[in-house]
C-alpha positions as CSV (number, residue, x, y, z in Angstrom):
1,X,-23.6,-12.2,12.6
2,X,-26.0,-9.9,14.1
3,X,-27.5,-8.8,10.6
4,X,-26.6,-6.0,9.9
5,X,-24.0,-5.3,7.0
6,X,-20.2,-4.8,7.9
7,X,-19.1,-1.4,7.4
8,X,-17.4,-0.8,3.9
9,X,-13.5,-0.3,5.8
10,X,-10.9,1.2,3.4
11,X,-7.2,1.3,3.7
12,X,-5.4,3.9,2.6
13,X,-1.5,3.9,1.8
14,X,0.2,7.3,1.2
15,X,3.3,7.7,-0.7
16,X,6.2,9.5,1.0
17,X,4.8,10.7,4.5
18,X,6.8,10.7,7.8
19,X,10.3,10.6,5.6
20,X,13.1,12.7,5.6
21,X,11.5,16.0,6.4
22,X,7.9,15.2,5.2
23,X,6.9,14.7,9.1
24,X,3.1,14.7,9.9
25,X,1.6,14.3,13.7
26,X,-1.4,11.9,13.7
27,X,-3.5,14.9,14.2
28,X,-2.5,16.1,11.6
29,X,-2.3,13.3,8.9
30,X,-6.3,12.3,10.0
31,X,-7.5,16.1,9.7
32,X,-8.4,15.8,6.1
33,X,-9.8,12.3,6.3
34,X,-11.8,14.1,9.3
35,X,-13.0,17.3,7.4
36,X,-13.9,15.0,4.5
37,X,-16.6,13.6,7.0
38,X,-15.4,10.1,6.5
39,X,-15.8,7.9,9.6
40,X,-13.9,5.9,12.3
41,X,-10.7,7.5,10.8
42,X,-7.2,6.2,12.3
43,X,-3.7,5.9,11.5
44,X,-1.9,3.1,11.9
45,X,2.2,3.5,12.8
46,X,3.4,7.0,12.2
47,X,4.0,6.3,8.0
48,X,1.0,7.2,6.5
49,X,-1.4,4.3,6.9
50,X,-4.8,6.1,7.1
51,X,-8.0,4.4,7.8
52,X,-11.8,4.7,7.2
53,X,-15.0,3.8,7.1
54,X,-16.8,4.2,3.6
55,X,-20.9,3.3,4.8
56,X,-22.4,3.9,1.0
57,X,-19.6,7.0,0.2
58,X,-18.3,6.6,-3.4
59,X,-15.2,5.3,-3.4
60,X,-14.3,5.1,-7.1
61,X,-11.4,7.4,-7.9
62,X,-10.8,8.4,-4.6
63,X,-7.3,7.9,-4.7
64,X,-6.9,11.1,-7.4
65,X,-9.4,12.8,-5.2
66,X,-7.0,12.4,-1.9
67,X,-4.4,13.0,-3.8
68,X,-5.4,16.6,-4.3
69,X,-6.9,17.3,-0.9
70,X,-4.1,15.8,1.0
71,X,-1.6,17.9,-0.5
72,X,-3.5,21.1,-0.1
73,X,-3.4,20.3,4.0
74,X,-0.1,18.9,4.0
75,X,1.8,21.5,2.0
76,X,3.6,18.9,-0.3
77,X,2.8,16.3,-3.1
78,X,1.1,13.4,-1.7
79,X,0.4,10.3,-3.6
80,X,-2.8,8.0,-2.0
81,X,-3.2,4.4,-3.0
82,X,-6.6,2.9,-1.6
83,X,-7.7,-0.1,-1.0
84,X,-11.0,-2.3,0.5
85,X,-10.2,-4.7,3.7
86,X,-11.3,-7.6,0.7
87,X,-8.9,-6.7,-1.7
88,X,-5.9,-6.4,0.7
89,X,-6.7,-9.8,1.7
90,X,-6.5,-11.5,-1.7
91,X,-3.2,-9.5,-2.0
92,X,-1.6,-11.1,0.7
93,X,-3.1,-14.4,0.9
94,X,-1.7,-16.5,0.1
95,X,1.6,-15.0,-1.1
96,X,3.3,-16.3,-4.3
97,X,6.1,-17.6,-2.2
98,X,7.0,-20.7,-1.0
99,X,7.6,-21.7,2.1
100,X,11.3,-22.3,0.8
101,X,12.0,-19.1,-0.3
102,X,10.1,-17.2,3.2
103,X,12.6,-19.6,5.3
104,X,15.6,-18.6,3.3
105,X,15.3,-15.0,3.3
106,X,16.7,-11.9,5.8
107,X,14.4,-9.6,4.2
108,X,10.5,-9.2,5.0
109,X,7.9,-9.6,2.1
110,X,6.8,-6.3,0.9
111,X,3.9,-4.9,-1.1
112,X,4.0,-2.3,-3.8
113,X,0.9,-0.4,-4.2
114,X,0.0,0.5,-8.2
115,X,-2.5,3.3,-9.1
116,X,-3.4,1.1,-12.0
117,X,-2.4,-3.0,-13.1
118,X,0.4,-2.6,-15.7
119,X,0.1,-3.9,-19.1
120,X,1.8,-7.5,-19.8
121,X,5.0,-6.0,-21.7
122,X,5.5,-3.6,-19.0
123,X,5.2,-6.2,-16.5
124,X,8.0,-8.6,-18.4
125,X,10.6,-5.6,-18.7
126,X,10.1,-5.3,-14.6
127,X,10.9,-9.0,-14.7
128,X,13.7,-8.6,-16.7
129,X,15.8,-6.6,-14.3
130,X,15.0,-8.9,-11.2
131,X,18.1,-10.8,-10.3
132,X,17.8,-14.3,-8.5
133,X,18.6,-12.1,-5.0
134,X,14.8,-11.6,-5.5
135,X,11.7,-12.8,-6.1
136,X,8.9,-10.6,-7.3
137,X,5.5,-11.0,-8.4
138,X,2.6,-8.9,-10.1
139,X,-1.3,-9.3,-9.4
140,X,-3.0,-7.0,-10.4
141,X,-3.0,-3.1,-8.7
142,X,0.4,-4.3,-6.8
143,X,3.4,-6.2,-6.7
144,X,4.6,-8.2,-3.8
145,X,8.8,-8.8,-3.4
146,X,10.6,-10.8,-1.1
147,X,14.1,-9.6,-0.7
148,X,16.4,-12.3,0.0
149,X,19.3,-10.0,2.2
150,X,16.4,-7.4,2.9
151,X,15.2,-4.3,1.0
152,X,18.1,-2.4,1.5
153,X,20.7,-4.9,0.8
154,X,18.8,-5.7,-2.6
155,X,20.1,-4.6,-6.0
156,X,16.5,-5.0,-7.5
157,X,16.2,-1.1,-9.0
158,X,13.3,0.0,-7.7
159,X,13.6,3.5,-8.9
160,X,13.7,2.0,-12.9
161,X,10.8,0.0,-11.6
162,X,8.6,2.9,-10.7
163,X,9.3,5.1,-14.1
164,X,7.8,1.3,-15.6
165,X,4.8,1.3,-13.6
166,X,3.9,4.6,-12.2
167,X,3.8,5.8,-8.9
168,X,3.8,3.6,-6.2
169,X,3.9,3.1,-2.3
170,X,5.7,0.0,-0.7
171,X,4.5,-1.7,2.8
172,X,5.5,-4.7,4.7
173,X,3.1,-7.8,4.1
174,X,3.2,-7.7,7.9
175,X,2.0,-3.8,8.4
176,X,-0.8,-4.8,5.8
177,X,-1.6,-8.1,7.9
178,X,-1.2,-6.4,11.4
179,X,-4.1,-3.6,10.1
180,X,-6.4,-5.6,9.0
181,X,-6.1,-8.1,11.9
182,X,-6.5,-4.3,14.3
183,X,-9.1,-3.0,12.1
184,X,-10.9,-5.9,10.3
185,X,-12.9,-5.2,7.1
């Protein structure tokens, strides 16, 4: 450590881009984050993945904030979900899994981004429609799923899921492990 603080890295998920015809170049996803004046911008994999560094900038809110901005430049609704380098770690380590379950599984672990945590009762009626195919589990501003025949093989409703909770963006654990290991925090 040479001193001097580690810049204040966010990550930043966004709902719905570079699917079905909602197609963005990089150039053209990091332009806001750019005109913003936010620094060390990047995108990660062409599917909305964006990001920054924060050095002192408020951060609170800025999901609403993007929201707005984003889909003013990008010409449709666009739904941000941010996060600090620290808090994606504790998301994904460890995982509520266990070693049993990740060995007999097809499908990758995911993680479902929340704008806000859910309240208990809302969190039991998710429950409540997750079959033993799946395995799901809430902490906090996300949810993390492990699929046992892979997302699209699963019957868990994940439509009904996001009327429960609000909007919502889903990852692979790996994408979230695989930035942060390329971009640190």
């Amino acid at each position: 450590m040479n001193g001097t603080a580690e810049p204040d890295r966010r990550f930043v998920f966004l709902r719905a881009v570079n699917t079905g015809s909602r197609r963005l170049t990089n150039e053209a996803l990091l332009a806001p984050f750019i005109g913003r004046g936010l620094d060390q911008v990047a995108a990660y994999q062409a599917a909305g993945n964006v990001t920054f560094v924060a050095d002192g900038r408020e951060t609170d809110g800025l999901d609403s904030r993007l929201d707005e901005v984003l889909s003013e430049a990008y010409g449709f609704d666009v739904s941000a979900f941010v996060r600090s380098g620290a808090e994606l770690s504790a998301a994904i380590d460890p995982l509520p899994f266990s070693e049993a379950q990740l060995a007999s599984t097809e499908g990758r672990a995911q993680i479902t981004f929340l704008r806000d945590e859910p309240h208990a009762d809302t969190i039991a009626e998710v429950m409540a429609l997750v079959s033993d195919d799946d395995a799901v589990a809430f902490r906090t501003r996300h949810w993390l799923w492990l699929p046992r025949q892979g997302v699209g093989a699963s019957q868990l409703p994940v439509a009904r899921i996001e009327q429960l909770v609000g909007t919502m963006t889903m990852r692979t654990i790996g994408t979230v492990q695989r930035m942060l290991a390329k971009f640190g925090h």
